[in-house]
C-alpha positions in Angstrom: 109.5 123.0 98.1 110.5 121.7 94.9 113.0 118.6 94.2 115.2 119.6 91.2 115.1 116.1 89.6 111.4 116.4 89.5 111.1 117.4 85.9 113.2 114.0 85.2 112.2 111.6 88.3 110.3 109.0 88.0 110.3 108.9 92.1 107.6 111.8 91.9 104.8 112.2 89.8 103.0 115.2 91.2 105.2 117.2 93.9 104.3 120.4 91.5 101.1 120.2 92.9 99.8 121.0 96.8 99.5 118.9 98.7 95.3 119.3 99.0 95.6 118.8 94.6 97.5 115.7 95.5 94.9 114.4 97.9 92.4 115.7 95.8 92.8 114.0 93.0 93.8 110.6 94.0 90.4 110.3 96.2 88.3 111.8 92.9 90.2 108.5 91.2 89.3 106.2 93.6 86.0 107.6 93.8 85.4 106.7 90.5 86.6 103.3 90.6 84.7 102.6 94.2 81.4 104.7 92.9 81.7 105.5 96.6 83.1 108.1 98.6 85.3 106.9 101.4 84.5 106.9 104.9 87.7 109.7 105.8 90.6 110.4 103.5 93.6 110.6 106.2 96.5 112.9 105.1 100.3 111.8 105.6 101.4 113.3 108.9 104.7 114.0 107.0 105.1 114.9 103.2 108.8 115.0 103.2 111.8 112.8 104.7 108.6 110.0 105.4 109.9 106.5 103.6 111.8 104.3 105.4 113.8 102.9 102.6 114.9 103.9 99.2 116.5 101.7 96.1 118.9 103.7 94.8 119.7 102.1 91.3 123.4 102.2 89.7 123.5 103.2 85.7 126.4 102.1 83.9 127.6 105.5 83.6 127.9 106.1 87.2 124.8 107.5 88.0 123.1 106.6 91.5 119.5 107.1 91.4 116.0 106.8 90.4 114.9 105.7 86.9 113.3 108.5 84.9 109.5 108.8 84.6 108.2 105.9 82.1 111.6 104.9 80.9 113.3 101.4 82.7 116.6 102.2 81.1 117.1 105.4 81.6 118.6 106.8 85.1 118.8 110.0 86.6 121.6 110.7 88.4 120.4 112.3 92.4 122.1 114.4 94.4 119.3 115.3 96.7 115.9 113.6 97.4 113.2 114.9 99.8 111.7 111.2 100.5 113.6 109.6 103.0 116.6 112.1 104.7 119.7 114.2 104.6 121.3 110.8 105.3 120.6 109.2 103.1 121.5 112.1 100.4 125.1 112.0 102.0 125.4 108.2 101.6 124.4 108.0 98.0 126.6 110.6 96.7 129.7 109.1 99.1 128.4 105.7 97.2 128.7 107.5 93.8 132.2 108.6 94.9 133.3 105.4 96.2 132.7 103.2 93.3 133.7 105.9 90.7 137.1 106.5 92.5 137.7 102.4 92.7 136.4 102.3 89.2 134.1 99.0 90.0 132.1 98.5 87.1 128.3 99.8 87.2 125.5 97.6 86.1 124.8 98.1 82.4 120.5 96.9 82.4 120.5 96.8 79.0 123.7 94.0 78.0 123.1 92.3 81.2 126.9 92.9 82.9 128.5 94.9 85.6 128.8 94.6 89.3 127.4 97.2 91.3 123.7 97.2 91.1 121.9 98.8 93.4 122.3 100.6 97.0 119.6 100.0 99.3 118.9 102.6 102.4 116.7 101.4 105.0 115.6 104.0 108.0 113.8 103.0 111.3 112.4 106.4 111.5 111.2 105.9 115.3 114.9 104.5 116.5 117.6 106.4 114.2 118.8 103.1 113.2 120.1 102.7 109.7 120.7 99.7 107.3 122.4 99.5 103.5 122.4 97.0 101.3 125.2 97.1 98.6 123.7 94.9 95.6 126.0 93.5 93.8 125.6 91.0 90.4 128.4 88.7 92.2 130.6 88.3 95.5 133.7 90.5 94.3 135.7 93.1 96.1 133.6 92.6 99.1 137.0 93.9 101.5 136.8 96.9 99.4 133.8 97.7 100.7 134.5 97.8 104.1 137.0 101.1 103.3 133.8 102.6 101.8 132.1 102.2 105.5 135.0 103.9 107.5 133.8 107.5 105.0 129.9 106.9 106.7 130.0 104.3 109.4 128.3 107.4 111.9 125.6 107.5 109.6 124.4 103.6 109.8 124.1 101.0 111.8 124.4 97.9 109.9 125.6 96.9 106.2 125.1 94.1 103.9 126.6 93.1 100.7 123.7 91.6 98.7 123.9 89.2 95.5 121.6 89.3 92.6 123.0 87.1 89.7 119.9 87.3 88.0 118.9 89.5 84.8 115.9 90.6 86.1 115.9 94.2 87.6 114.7 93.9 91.1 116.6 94.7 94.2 116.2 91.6 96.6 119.6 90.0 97.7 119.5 85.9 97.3 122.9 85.6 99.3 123.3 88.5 101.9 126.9 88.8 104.0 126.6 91.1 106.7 129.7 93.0 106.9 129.1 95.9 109.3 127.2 96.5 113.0 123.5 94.7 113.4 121.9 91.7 111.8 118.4 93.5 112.1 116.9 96.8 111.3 114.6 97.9 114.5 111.2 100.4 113.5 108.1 101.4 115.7 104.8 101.5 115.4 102.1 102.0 117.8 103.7 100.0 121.1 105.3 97.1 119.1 108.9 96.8 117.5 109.6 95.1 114.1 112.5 93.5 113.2 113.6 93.9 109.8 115.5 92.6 107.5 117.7 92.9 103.8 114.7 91.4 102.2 111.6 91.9 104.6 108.8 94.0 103.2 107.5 96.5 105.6 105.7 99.6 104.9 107.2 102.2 103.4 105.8 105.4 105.1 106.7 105.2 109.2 104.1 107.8 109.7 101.2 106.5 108.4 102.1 103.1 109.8 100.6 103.1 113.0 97.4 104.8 111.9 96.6 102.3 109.3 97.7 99.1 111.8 95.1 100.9 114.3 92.5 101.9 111.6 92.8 98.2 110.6 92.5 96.9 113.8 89.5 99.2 114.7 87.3 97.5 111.6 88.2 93.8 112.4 87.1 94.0 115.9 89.2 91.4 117.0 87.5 89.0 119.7 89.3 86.6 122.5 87.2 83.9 121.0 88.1 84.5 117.2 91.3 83.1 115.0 91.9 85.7 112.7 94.0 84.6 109.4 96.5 87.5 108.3 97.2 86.7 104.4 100.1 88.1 103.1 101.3 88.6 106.3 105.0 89.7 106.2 106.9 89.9 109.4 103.6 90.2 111.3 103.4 94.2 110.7 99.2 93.7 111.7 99.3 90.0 113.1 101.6 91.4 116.2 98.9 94.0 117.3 95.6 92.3 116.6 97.0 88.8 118.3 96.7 91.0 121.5 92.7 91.3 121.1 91.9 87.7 119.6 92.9 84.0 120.2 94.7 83.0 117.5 96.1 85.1 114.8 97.8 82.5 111.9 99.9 84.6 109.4 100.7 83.1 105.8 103.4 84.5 103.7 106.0 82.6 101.3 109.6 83.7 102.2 111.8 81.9 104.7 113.1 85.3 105.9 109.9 86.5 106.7 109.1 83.3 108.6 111.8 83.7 111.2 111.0 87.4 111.4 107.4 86.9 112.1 108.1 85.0 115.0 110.8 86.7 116.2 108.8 89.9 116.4 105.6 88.0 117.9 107.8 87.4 120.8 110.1 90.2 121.4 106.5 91.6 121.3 105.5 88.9 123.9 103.1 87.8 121.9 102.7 84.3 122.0 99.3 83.1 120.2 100.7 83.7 116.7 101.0 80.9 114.0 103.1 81.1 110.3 102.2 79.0 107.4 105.1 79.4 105.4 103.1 79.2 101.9 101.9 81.0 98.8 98.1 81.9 99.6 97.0 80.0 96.6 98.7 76.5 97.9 96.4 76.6 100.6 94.1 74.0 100.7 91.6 75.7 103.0 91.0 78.8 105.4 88.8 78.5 108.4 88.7 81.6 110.1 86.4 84.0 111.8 87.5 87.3 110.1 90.3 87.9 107.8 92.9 90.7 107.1 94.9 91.1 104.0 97.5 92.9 102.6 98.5 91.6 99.3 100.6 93.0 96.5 100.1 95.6 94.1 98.6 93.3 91.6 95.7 91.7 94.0 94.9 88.3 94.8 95.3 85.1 92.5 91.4 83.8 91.5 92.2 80.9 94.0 92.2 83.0 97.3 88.9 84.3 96.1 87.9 80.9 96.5 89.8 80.1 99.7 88.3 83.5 101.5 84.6 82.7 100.2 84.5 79.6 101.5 86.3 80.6 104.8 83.8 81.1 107.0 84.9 84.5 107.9 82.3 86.7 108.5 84.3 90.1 108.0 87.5 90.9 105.5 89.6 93.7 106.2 91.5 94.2 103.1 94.5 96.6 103.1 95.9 97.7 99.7 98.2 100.2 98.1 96.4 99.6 94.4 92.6 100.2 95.1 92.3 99.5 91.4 93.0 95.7 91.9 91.2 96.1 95.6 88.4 96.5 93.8 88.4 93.8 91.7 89.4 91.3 93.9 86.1 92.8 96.0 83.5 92.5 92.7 84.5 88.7 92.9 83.9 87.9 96.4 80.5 89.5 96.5 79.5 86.2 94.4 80.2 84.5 98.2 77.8 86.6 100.1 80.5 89.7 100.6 79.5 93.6 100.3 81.7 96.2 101.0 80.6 98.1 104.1 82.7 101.4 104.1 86.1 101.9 103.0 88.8 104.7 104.2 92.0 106.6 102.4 95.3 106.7 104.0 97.9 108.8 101.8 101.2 106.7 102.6 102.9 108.4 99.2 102.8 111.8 98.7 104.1 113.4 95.8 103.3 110.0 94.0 100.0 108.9 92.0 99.7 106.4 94.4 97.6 105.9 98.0 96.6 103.4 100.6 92.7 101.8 100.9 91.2 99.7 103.7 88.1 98.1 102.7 85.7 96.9 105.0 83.2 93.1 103.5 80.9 91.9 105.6 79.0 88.4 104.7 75.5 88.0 105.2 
């Protein structure tokens, strides 16, 4: 199976390949980097239809879309993707319709001006529920909207209109109106439920979710006498599960949203031995934990948590990432505080895409 946009798509880098070339030659790349083969390589149980959410960016001539392969202003213009669902095909060409038949101006990236920026799909895979997010530049024709709802209101389950003033081309909503069904977006994984919402980060592959929380959880070894610091915690996507096998789990992450979220899942999860710092990582004066799991950005961890986690006390780091290039940087540093790296495992959470999942297990001496 082929997606037609592929030649164009900057959504895909290598669906022309099968899938054992994919998987081979991400783990040959991390191989180099590590100089260590990984412990298992674990393949995506799905290769199709498997992320939970999609950013479907406007052009200003209409098109609804990805950007093309290496070029920011440049969009190609989708009428079927094979990453999230059917759905979500129908409600971004019904989108494309809408705003083209209402002629509401697209965002133009390069002069800066328009209205409609982006449309946002977001999928709990494990409960059919789904969420959009209509991004908008400013709060204009928000009524308007509600007409485009009626043409797909049996497909979703809650709507937003999101603003984003801002020149920068990112899809986060800094006033959100919910105009349609649910505050929340509900997913699964393993026996816990998330609560999402228009901003939350969660992990973008449902299927792979659960293996990597339990694969996680598995090399932490999480003891009833042991506080455990989640860094970069999120909405408690691994601070939920491994509070049920420790005494204190203390998650740290910097947006509001995510602080409400975090406790609202620890206790629709009845959990109730969870703790948020709402905080960058690098503010932190100190850590004092027993072990520590983390799942930072794409870009790594700021020279100052290399510090904070070194002088920690932890004796074991699980450290999740989805760019094993920076992973294992950020490792090189902390063996300078007594750190090695025990084993390390492969999860592909992006098929079709240069791009795949590392746990890495330090131990300190």
């Amino acid at each position: 199976m082929l997606c037609k946009h592929f030649d164009k798509c900057g959504g895909c880098q290598i669906q022309n390949l099968s899938y054992e070339e994919q998987l081979s030659l991400k783990v040959n790349e991390v191989i180099d980097i590590f100089k260590k083969e990984p412990e298992e390589v674990i393949p995506s149980p799905k290769i199709f239809y498997y992320r939970n959410r999609m950013d479907w960016a406007v052009g200003k001539n209409y098109e609804v879309g990805l950007k093309e392969f290496g070029k920011w202003w440049e969009y190609v213009d989708i009428y079927e993707c094979l990453l999230q669902s059917k759905e979500s095909d129908y409600i971004r060409n019904e989108f494309r319709n809408f705003i083209k038949e209402n002629g509401l101006e697209p965002w133009d990236n390069k002069n800066h001006e328009g209205l409609v920026r982006y449309l946002i799909v977001r999928e709990g895979k494990s409960t059919k529920e789904r969420m959009i997010i209509i991004l908008l530049s400013r709060l204009e024709n928000k009524e308007l909207f509600l007409e485009f709802l009626e043409r797909i209101k049996d497909k979703i389950t809650s709507a937003y209109i999101g603003i984003n003033p801002e020149i920068s081309d990112v899809s986060y909503s800094h006033e959100k109106y919910l105009i349609y069904g649910d505050k929340y977006l509900r997913e699964k994984a393993l026996d816990n439920v998330y609560y999402i919402l228009p901003n939350s980060f969660f992990q973008p592959n449902s299927y792979t979710l659960p293996i990597m929380i339990k694969r996680a959880i598995e090399f932490l070894d999480p003891k009833e006498n042991e506080t455990i610091y989640d860094l970069y915690s999120g909405i408690g996507t691994f601070s939920i599960e491994i509070a049920k096998y420790s005494k204190k789990v203390i998650g740290i992450d910097v947006e509001k949203e995510t602080e409400e979220l975090f406790y609202k899942n620890s206790f629709e999860n009845g959990v109730s031995n969870t703790e948020f710092i709402l905080s960058k990582v690098e503010d932190l004066n100190e850590i004092k934990a027993d072990k520590i799991v983390l799942d930072p950005p794409r870009g790594g961890i700021h020279p100052k948590v290399i510090g904070l986690i070194g002088n920690s006390g932890a004796k074991r780091v699980v450290y999740v990432s989805c760019n094993p290039r920076t992973q294992y940087r950020d490792i090189k540093k902390l063996k300078k505080f007594g750190y090695s790296l025990e084993k390390y495992i492969l999860i592909d959470q992006f098929p079709h895409t240069f791009h795949i999942e590392s746990i890495a297990v330090l131990e300190k001496r």
